[in-house]
C-alpha positions in Angstrom: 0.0 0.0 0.0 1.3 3.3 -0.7 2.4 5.8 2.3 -0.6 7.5 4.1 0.9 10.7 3.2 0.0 10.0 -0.6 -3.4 9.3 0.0 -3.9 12.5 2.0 -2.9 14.3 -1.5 -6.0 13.2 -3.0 -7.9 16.1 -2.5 -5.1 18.4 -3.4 -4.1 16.9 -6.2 -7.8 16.2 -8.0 -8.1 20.6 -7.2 -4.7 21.3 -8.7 -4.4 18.8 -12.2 -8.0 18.7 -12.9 -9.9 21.4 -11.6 -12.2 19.4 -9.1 -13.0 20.3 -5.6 -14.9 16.7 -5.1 -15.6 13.4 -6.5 -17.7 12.1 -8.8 -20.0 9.2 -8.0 -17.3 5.9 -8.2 -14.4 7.9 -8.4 -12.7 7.9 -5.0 -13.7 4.1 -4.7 -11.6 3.2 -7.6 -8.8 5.3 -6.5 -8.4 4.4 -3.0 -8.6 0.6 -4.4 -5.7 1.2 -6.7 -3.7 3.1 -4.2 -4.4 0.3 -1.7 -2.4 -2.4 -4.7 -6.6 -3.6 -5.2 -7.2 -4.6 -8.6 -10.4 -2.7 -10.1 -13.1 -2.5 -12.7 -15.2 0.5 -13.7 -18.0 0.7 -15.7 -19.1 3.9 -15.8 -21.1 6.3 -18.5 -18.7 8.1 -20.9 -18.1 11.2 -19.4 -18.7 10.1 -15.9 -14.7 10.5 -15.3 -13.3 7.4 -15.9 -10.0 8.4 -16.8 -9.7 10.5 -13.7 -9.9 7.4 -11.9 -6.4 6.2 -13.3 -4.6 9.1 -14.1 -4.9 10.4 -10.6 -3.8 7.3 -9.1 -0.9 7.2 -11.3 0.4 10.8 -9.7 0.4 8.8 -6.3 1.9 5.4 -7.1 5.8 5.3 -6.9 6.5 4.0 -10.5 5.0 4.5 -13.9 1.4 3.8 -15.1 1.2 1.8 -18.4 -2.3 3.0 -20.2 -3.7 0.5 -23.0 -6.0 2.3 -25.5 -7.1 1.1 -28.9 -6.9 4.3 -30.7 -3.9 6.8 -31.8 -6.3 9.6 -31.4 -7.2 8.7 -27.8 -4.5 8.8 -26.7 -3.4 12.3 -28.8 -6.1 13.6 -27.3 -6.0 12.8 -23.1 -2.2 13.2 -23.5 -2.7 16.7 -24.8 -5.5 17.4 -22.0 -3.0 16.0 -19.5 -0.2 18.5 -20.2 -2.2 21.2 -20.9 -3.2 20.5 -16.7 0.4 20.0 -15.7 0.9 16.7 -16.0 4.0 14.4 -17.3 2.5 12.2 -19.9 3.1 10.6 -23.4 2.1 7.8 -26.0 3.8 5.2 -27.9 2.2 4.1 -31.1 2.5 4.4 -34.8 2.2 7.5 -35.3 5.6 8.1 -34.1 9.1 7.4 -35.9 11.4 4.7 -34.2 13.7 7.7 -33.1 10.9 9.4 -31.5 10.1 5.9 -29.6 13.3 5.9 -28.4 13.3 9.3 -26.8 9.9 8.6 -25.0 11.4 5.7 -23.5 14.9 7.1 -22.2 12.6 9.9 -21.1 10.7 7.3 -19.2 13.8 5.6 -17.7 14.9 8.9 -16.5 11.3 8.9 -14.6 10.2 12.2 -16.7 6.7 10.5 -17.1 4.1 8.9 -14.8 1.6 8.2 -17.8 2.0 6.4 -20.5 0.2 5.8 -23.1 0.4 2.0 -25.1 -1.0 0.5 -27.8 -1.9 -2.8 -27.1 -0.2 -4.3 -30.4 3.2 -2.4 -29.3 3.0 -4.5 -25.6 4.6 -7.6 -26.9 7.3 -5.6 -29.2 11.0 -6.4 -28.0 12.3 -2.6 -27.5 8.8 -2.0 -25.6 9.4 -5.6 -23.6 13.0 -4.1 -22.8 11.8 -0.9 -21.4 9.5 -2.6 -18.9 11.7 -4.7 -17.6 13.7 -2.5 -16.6 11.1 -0.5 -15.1 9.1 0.0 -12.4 5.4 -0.5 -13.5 2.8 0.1 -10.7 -0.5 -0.1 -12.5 -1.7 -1.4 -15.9 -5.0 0.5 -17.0 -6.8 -1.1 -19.7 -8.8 1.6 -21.0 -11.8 0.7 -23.3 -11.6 -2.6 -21.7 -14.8 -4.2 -23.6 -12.1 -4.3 -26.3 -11.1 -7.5 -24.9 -14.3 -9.8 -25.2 -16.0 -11.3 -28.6 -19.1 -10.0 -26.7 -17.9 -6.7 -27.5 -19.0 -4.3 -30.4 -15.1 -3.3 -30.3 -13.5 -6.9 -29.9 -9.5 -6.6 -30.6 -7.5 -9.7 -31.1 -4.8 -7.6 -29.8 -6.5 -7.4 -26.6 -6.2 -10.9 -25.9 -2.1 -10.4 -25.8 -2.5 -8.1 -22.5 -2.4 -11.1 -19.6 1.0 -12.3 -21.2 2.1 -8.8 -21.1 1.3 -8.6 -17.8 2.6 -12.0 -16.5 6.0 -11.1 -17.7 6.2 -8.0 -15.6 9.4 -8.4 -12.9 6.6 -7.0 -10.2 2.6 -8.0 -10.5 1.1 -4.6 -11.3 -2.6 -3.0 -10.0 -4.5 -3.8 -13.0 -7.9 -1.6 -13.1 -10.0 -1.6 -16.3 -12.4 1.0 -17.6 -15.3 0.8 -20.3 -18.6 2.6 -20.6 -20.8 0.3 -21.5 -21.0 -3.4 -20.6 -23.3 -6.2 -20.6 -22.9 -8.8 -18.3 -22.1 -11.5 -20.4 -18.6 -8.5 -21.3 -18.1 -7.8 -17.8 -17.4 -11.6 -17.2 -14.7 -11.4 -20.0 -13.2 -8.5 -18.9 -12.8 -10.2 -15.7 -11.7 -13.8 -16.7 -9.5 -12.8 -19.7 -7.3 -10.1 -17.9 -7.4 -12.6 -14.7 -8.6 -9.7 -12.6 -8.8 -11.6 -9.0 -10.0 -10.0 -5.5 -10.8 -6.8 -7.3 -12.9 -3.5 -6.3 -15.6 -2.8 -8.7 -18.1 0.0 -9.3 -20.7 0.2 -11.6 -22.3 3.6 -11.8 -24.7 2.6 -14.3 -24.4 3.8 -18.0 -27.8 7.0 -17.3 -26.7 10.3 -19.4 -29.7 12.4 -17.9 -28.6 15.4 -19.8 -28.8 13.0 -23.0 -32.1 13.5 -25.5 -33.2 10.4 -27.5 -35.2 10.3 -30.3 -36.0 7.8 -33.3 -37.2 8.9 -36.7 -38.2 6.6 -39.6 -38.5 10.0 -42.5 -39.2 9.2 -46.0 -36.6 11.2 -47.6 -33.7 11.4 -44.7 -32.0 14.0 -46.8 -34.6 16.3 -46.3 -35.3 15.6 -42.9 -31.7 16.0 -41.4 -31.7 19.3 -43.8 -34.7 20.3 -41.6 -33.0 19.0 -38.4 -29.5 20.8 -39.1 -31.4 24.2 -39.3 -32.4 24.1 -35.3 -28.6 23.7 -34.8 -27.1 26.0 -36.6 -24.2 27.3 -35.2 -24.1 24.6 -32.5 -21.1 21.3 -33.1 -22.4 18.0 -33.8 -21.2 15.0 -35.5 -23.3 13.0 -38.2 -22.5 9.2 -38.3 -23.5 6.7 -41.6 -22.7 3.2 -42.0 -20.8 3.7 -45.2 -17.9 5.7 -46.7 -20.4 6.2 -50.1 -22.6 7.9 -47.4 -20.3 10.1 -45.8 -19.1 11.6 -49.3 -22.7 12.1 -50.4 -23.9 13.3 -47.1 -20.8 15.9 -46.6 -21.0 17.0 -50.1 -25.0 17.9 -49.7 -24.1 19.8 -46.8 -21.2 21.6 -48.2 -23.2 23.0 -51.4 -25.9 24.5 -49.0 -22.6 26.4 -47.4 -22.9 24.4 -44.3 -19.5 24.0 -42.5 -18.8 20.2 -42.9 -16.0 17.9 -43.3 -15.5 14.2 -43.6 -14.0 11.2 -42.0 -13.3 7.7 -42.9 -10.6 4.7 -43.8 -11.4 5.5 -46.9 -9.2 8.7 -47.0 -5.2 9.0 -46.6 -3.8 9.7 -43.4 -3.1 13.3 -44.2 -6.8 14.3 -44.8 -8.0 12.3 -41.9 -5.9 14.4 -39.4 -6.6 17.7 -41.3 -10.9 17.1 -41.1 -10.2 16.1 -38.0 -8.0 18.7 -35.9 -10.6 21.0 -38.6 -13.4 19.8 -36.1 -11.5 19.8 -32.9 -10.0 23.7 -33.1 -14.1 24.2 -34.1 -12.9 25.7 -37.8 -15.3 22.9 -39.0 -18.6 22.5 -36.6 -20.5 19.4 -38.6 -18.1 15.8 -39.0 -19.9 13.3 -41.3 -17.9 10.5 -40.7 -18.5 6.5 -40.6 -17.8 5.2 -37.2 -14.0 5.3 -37.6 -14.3 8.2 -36.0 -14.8 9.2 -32.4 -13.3 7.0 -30.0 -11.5 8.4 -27.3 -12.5 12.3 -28.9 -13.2 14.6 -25.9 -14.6 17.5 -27.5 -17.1 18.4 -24.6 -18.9 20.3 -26.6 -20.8 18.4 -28.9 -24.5 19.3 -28.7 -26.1 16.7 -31.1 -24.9 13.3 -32.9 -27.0 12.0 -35.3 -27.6 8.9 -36.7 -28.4 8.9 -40.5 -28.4 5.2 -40.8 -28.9 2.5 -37.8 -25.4 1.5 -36.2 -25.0 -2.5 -35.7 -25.9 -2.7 -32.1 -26.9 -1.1 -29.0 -23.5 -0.5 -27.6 -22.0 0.9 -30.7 -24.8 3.2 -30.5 -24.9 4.8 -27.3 -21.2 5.0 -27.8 -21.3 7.3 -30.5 -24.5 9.1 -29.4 -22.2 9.4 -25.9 -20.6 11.9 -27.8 -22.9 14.5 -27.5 -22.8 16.1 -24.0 -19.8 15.0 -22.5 -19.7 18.2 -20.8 -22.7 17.4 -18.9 -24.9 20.1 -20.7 -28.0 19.4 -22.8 -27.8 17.4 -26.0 -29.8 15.8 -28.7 -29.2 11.9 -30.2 -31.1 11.3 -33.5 -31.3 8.3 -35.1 -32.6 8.1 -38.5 -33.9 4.3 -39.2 -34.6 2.7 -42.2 -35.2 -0.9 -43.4 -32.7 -0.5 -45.7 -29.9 0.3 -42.6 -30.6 -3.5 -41.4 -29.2 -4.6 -44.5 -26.4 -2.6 -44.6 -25.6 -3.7 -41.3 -26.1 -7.4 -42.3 -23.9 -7.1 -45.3 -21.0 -5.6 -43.1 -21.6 -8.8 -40.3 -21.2 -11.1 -42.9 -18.4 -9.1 -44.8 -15.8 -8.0 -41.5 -14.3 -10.5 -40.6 -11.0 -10.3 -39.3 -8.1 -11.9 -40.6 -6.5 -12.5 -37.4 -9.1 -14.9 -36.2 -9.9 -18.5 -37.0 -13.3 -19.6 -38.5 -14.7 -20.8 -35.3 -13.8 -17.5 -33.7 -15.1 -15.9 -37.0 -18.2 -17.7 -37.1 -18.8 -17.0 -32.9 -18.2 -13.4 -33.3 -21.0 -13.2 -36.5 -23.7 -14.8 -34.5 -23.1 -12.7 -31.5 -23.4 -9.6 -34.2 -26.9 -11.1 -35.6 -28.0 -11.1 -31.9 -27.4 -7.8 -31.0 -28.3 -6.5 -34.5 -31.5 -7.7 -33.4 -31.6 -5.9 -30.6 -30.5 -2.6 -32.0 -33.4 -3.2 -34.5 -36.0 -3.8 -31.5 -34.9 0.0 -30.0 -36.1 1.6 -33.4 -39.3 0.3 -33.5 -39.9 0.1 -29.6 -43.3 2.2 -28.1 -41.3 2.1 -24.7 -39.2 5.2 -23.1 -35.9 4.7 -25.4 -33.8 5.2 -22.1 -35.3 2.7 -21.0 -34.8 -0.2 -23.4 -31.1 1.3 -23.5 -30.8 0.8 -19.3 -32.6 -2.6 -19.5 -30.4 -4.0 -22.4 -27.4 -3.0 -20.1 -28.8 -4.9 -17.2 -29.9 -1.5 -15.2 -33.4 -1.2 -13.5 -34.9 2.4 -15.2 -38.5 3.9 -15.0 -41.3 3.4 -17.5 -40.8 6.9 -18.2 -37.9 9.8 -18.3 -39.8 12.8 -19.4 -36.5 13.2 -21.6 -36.8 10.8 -25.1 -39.1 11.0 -28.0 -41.3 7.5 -27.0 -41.9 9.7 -23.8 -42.8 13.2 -25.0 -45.0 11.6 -27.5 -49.1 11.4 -27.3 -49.6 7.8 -27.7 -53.3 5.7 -27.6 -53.7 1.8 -26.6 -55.5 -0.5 -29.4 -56.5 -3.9 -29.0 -54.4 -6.1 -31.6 -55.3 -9.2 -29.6 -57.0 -10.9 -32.7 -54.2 -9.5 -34.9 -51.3 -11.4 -32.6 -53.5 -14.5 -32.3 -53.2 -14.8 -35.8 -49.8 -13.8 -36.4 -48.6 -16.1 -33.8 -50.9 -19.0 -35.3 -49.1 -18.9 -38.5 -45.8 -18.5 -36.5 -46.7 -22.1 -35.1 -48.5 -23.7 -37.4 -45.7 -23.2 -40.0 -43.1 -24.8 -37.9 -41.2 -21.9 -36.1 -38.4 -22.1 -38.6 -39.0 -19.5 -41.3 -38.2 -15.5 -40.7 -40.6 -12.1 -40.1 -41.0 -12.0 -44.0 -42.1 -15.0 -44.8 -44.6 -15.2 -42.1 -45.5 -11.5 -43.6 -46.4 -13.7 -47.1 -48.1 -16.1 -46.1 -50.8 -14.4 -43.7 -50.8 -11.7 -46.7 -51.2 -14.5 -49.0 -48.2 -13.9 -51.4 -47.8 -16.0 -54.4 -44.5 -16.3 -54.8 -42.8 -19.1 -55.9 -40.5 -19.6 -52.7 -44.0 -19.6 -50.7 -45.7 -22.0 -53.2 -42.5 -24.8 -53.4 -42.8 -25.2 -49.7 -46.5 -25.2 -49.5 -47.0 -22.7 -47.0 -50.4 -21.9 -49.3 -52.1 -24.7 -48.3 -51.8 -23.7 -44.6 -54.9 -22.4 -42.4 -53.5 -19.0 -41.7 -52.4 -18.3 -45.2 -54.0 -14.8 -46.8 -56.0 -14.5 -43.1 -54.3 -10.9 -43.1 -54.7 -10.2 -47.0 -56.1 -6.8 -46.4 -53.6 -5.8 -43.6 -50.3 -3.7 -45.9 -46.9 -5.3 -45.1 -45.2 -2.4 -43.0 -48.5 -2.7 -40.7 -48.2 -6.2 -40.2 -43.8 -6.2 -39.9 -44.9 -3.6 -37.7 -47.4 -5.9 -35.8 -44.4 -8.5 -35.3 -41.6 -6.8 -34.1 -44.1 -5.5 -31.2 -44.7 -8.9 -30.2 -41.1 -9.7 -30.1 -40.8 -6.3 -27.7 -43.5 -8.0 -25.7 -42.0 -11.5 -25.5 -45.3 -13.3 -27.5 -42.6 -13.9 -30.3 -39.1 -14.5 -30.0 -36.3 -14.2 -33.3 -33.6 -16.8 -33.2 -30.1 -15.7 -33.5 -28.0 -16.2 -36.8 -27.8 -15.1 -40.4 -31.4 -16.4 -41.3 -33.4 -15.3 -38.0 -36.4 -17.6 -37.4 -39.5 -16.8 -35.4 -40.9 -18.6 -32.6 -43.7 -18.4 -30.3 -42.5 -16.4 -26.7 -42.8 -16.8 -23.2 -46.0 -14.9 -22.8 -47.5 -16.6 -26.5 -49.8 -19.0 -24.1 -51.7 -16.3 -22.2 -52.9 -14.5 -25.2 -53.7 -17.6 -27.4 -55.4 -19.8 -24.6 -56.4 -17.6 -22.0 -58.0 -15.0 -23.0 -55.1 -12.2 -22.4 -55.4 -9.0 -24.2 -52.9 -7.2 -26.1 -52.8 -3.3 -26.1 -50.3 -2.0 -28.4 -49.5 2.1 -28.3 -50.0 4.3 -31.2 -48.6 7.5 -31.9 -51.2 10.4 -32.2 -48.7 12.8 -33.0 -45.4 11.7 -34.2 -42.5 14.4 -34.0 -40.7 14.8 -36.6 -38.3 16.3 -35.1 -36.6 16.2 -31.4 -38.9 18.8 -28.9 -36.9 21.8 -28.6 -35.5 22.5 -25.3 -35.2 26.1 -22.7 -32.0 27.1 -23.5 -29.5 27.7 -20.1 -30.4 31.0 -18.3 -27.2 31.9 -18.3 -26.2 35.0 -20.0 -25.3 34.2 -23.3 -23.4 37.2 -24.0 -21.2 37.3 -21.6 -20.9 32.8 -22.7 -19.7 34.4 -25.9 -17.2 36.7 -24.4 -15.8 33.9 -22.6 -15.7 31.7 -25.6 -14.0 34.3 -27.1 -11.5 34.6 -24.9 -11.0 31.1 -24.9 -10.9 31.1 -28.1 -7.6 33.3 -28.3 -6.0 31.5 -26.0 -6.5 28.2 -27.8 -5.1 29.9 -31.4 -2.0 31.2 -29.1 -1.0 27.7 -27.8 -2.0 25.8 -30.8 -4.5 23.5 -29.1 -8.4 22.6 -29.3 -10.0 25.4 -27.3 -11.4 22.9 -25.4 -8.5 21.4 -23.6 -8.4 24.8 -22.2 -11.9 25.1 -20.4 -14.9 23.0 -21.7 -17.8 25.1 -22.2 -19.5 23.6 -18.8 -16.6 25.3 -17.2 -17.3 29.1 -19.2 -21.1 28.3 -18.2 -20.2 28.0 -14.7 -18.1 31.0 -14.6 -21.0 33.0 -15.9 -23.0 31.9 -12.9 -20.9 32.5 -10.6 -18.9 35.6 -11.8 -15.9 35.6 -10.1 -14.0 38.7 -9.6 -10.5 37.0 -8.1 -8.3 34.3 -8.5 -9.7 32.8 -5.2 -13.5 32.7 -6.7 -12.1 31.7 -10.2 -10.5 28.8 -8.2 -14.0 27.6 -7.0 -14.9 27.5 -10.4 -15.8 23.7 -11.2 -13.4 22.3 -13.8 -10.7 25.2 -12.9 -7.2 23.3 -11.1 -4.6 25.5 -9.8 -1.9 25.3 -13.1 -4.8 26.9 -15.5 -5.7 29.7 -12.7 -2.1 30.2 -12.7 -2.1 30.6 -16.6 -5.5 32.0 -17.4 -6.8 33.4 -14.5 -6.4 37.1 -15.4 -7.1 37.1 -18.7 -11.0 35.2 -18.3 -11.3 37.9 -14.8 -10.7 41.2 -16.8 -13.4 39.8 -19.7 -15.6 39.4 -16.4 -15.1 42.7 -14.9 -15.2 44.7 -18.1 -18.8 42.4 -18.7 -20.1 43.3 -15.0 -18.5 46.9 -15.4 -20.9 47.1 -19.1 -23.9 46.4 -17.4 -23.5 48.8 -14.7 
């Protein structure tokens, strides 16, 4: 355990390096543990201070603190947030030369860093293997730790390399791991595949309060995200689509209406890439198209809408990239634009993924996993419930029928019977065998004669054509309400076959009703929220000044105060570098640097107004 004098620093050091004067819900927990030599596990909602956790623990354990992340932009980008507070840090990854490598790490062995930041595929590299040996390593943080389980939506072979990595350490390190989102059947991975043993773990649940959810099924999504982009103008968001053919045509259509949008995807070199992107990160772009290549590990706090203009693959790629909006804990919208057209798109990419660097049983494990929670993501867009909700549930969390804060919930809605409608929907579901899919069920109750239907003789069957005069997207619309409501279940698997559900009985044989909502007044659009009371001109000044500083040190003007820290300056209007300290989010080293120059733009406000 480390000296009782460190772990009195806590307070200190969380007000000094990152501008807190107390914890967030989870936080301490994980520290003490790690500062105590306990193994730990966080799961905790993007935004909700993960990295905190480790990179304060790091500034009070004796040696260095090895960081696994996935992506070179992560890391590029809580690096750069880390020295911009005053702390020693760097990043080892492809992105640098050899020569460069070998300055971090005889920087490293000269103790100039307590961070650093790995890329799992460097661990097991001979020069990197060298380094550590040598070297005193207190704590490995495995950042993104879903990464490591073939439940994952993120799944990295390279990953799997970390508990050799470890075992080879001269001294057993703390190991802690961090995700946002996991499921249980993720959580046990992370557990059993990094051998975490007798570990501390805090699960905050995955809620973003301040997050607004919507789903929109428009007939011309062009138009409608034209609409949508009109409410936000001005304000950063990011648009995702599930292909690079998408991200051209979208950015392009935004571009000619003089919209200030750029691109990212694989797709494009590496030069253009980090151009579009640094564009959007020093805010000279405000709207990034991009496929989901882009994103991870991005903290630009303030991101006030992400849309989705096609369905991702699953639930947890989703509420990733929707977690982008809002990280600063203000007010922002998630759209997602659904299609049927985005389920095959998503299918095609399953089937069409793969990675080389696994074997065809891992291949085919990892595919039918995908199908499952494709099926789930599927089941969200089409869901009458509170979309927090069915996001909390599928996460394993408890949540309220309602949240007052999504578009299911702000919606009018009326019950209808459809009990005679499942009855024979589920009739047809059993009396065909429970082994063909949603559309073939849809062609033989709307009594199709196609010649697929009429090899198998599914014409001659009782419930064939009972539901001739009901249109196919009311009927597929039907179905996937009685798989929300557990009278029909959907097999995993390329070729998805329906069943009869746990709760089929009661309404064919007992006389159970079925009352399915309809929308009376569908939004077409997400309900337009107050706006802060805060004084948005003196919010501006501040920006501005931020702004300047940011061109001056050539840095995102984020990393210098998120705009949750310029809004809580405005309520609180401090006039010294005492009440600029209470500010929440400003630490000691950025008083020290910007203290005088946000206070003047204060004064000379309050001094205006007089």
């Amino acid at each position: 355990m480390e000296k009782e004098s460190d772990l009195s620093q806590k307070e200190r050091l969380l007000k000094d390096y990152f501008g807190f004067s107390t914890f967030r819900d989870g936080q301490e927990t994980i520290v003490d543990a790690i500062l105590a030599r306990q193994n730990a596990v966080a799961i905790m909602p993007t935004g909700a201070g993960k990295s905190l956790c480790f990179q304060l623990s790091a500034l009070l354990l004796s040696g260095i603190t090895l960081v696994i992340s996935p992506l070179i932009s992560l890391m590029k980008d809580q690096v750069g947030s880390l020295v911009q507070a005053g702390v020693s840090a760097a990043y080892l990854n492809s992105s640098l030369t050899e020569k460069q490598i070998q300055t971090v790490l005889a920087r490293a062995q000269k103790g100039q860093y307590k961070i650093i930041y790995v890329a799992p595929e460097r661990l097991m590299s001979p020069g990197f293997a060298h380094f550590v040996s040598k070297s005193e390593i207190s704590q490995v943080a495995v950042d993104e730790a879903h990464c490591v389980s073939q439940w994952g939506q993120d799944f990295r072979p390279s990953y799997l390399q970390i508990p050799a990595f470890i075992s080879h350490l001269p001294k057993p390190p703390v190991i802690s791991a961090f995700t946002a989102t996991a499921t249980a059947a993720v959580k046990r991975d992370i557990l059993e595949i990094l051998h975490i043993r007798d570990h501390v773990e805090v699960v905050t649940g995955c809620n973003r309060e301040n997050l607004y959810f919507s789903v929109l099924q428009p007939k011309n999504k062009r138009m409608a995200l034209d609409h949508l982009l009109q409410k936000y103008e001005g304000k950063t968001g990011i648009i995702y689509c599930a292909t690079r053919k998408n991200v051209e045509e979208i950015c392009g259509f935004l571009q000619g209406k003089s919209m200030p949008a750029t691109r990212y995807h694989a797709g494009l070199d590496n030069g253009e890439r980090q151009k579009n992107q640094e564009d959007f990160l020093f805010d000279r772009k405000t709207v990034m198209v991009a496929t989901n290549a882009f994103g991870m590990g991005i903290d630009k706090s303030n991101v006030r809408y992400v849309i989705h203009y096609n369905m991702p693959k699953d639930i947890e790629s989703y509420y990733q990239e929707a977690g982008r909006a809002g990280r600063d804990g203000e007010a922002a919208d998630c759209v997602l634009f659904y299609s049927g057209q985005d389920v095959n798109i998503n299918r095609f990419l399953l089937e069409n993924g793969d990675s080389d660097a696994l074997d065809e049983e891992t291949r085919a494990l990892v595919r039918e996993k995908g199908y499952a929670r494709l099926q789930a993501m599927t089941a969200y867009c089409h869901s009458k419930q509170c979309l927090r909700r069915y996001i909390l549930q599928y996460f394993g969390e408890e949540a309220p029928d309602f949240c007052g804060n999504c578009s299911n919930c702000q919606e009018s809605f009326t019950k209808t019977d459809i009990t005679v409608e499942a009855q024979k929907i589920m009739s047809a579901v059993k009396r065909t065998g429970e082994i063909y899919g949603l559309q073939t069920i849809v062609q033989v109750l709307r009594g199709s004669r196609s010649a697929q239907l009429l090899q198998r003789n599914l014409d001659k069957q009782s419930t064939y054509g009972i539901m001739k005069d009901i249109s196919e997207a009311r009927l597929k619309e039907l179905i996937r309400y009685l798989i929300a409501e557990k009278c029909l279940s959907v097999s995993e698997g390329k070729y998805p076959c329906l069943s009869l559900g746990e709760n089929a009985v009661d309404i064919l044989f007992h006389e159970e009703k079925i009352m399915m909502p309809e929308t009376v007044a569908a939004e077409e659009e997400p309900v337009q929220r107050e706006e802060a009371a805060e004084d948005d001109m003196l919010f501006n000044r501040l920006r501005a000044v931020r702004w300047e500083i940011a061109q001056e040190k050539a840095v995102p003007a984020y990393l210098i105060f998120s705009d949750a820290v310029l809004h809580d300056m405005c309520r609180k209007l401090p006039g010294t570098v005492e009440e600029f300290l209470a500010v929440n989010g400003v630490g000691q080293r950025k008083a020290d640097l910007y203290a005088v120059r946000f206070l003047l733009e204060i004064t000379a406000y309050r001094e205006d107004g007089e």
